[in-house]
C-alpha positions in Angstrom: -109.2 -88.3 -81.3 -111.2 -84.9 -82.6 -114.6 -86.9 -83.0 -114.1 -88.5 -79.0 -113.7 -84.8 -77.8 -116.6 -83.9 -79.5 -118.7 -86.3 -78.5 -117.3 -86.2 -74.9 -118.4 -81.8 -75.2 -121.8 -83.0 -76.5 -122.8 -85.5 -74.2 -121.4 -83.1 -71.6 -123.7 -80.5 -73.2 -126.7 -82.9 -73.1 -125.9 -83.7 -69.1 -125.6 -80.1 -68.0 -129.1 -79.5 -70.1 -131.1 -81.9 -68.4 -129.9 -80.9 -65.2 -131.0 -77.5 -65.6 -133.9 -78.8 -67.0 -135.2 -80.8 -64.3 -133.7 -78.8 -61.6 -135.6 -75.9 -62.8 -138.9 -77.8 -63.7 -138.8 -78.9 -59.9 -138.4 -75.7 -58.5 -140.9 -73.8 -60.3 -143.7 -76.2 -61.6 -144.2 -77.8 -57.1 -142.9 -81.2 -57.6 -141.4 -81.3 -54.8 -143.4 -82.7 -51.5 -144.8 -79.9 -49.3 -142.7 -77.3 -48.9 -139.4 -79.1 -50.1 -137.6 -78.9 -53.2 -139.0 -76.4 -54.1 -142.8 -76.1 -53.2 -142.4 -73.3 -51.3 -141.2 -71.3 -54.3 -144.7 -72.3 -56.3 -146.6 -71.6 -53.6 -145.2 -68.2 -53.5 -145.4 -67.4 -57.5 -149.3 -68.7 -57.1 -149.7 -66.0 -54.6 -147.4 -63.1 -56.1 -149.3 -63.6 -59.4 -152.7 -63.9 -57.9 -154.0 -67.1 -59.6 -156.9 -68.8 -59.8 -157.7 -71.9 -58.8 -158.6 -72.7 -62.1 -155.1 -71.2 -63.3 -153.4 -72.9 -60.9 -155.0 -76.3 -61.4 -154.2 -75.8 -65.1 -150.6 -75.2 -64.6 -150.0 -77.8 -62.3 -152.0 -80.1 -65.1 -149.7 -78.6 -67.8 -146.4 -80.0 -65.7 -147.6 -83.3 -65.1 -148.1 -84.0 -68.3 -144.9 -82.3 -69.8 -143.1 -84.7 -66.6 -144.9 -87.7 -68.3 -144.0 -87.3 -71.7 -140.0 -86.5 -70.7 -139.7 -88.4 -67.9 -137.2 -91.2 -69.8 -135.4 -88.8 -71.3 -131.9 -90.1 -69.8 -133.1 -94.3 -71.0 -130.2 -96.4 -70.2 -127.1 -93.9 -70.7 -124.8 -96.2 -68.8 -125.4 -99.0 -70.7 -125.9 -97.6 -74.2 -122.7 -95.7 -73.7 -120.8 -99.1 -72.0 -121.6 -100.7 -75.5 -120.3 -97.7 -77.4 -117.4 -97.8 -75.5 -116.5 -101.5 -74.7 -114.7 -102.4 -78.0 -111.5 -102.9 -78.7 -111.4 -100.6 -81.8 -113.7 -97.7 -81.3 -117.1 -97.8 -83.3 -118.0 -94.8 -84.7 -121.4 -95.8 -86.5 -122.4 -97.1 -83.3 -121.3 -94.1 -81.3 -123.0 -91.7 -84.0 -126.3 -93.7 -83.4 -126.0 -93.1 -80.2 -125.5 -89.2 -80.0 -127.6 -88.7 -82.9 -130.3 -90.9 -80.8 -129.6 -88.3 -77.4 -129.7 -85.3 -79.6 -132.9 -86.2 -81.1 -133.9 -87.5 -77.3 -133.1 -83.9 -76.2 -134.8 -81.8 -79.0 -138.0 -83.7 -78.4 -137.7 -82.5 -74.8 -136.9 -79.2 -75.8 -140.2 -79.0 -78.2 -142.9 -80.5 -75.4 -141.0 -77.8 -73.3 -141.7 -74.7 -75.3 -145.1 -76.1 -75.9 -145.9 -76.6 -71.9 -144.6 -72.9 -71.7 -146.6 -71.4 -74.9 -149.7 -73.0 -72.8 -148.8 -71.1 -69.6 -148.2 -68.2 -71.2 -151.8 -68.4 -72.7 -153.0 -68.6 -69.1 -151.9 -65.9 -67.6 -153.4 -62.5 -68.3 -151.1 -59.7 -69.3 -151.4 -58.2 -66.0 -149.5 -61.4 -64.4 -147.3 -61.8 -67.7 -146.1 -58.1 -66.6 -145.8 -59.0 -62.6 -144.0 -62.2 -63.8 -141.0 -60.3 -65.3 -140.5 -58.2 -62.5 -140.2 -61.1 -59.7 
């Protein structure tokens, strides 16, 4: 019973973290279509931090790519947790492969994250760094 309400927290854990995630990678890195979901608020950080093209072309690069390589980060959760669940008795190997598969999932996501931000952050100068923290 303990090791279903843990897994139930952490999967709920890993849910909530993508959500942020993607909701916030939307918002702030323009993939949204014109001025939706977002855009608007890109188009305004471009202009309140005085980028370059160059900067901005970079950044938008950085994204894509960061989108790309995290893009399948949820795989098949329905099904992979229908077969964890569908037994009679309840599996706990195969329910441990599957959160320690997620978790690793998720801390992959997390490193490509930090890396897309360590290469923003080497891209701005300290002048926008300092304007940044103030928006």
């Amino acid at each position: 019973m303990i090791f279903l309400q843990v897994f139930l927290a952490i999967l709920a854990a890993f849910l909530l973290m993508r959500f942020i995630f993607w909701r916030r990678m939307r918002r702030y890195a323009g993939w949204g279509r014109g001025h939706g979901r977002g855009g608007r608020h890109v188009f305004r950080l471009y202009w309140e931090l005085g980028l370059t093209p160059t900067q901005k072309r970079e950044i938008r690069q950085i994204f894509r790519e960061l989108r790309a390589s995290v893009g399948d980060l949820r795989g098949d959760l329905p099904h992979e947790l229908g077969v964890v669940m569908s037994g009679d008795a309840f599996d706990r190997v195969s329910a441990e492969r599957f959160t320690d598969d997620r978790l690793a999932r998720l801390a992959d996501a997390k490193a490509k994250f930090l890396a897309a931000l360590e290469r923003v952050h080497a891209l701005l100068t300290p002048e926008q760094r300092a304007h940044f923290a103030t928006l």
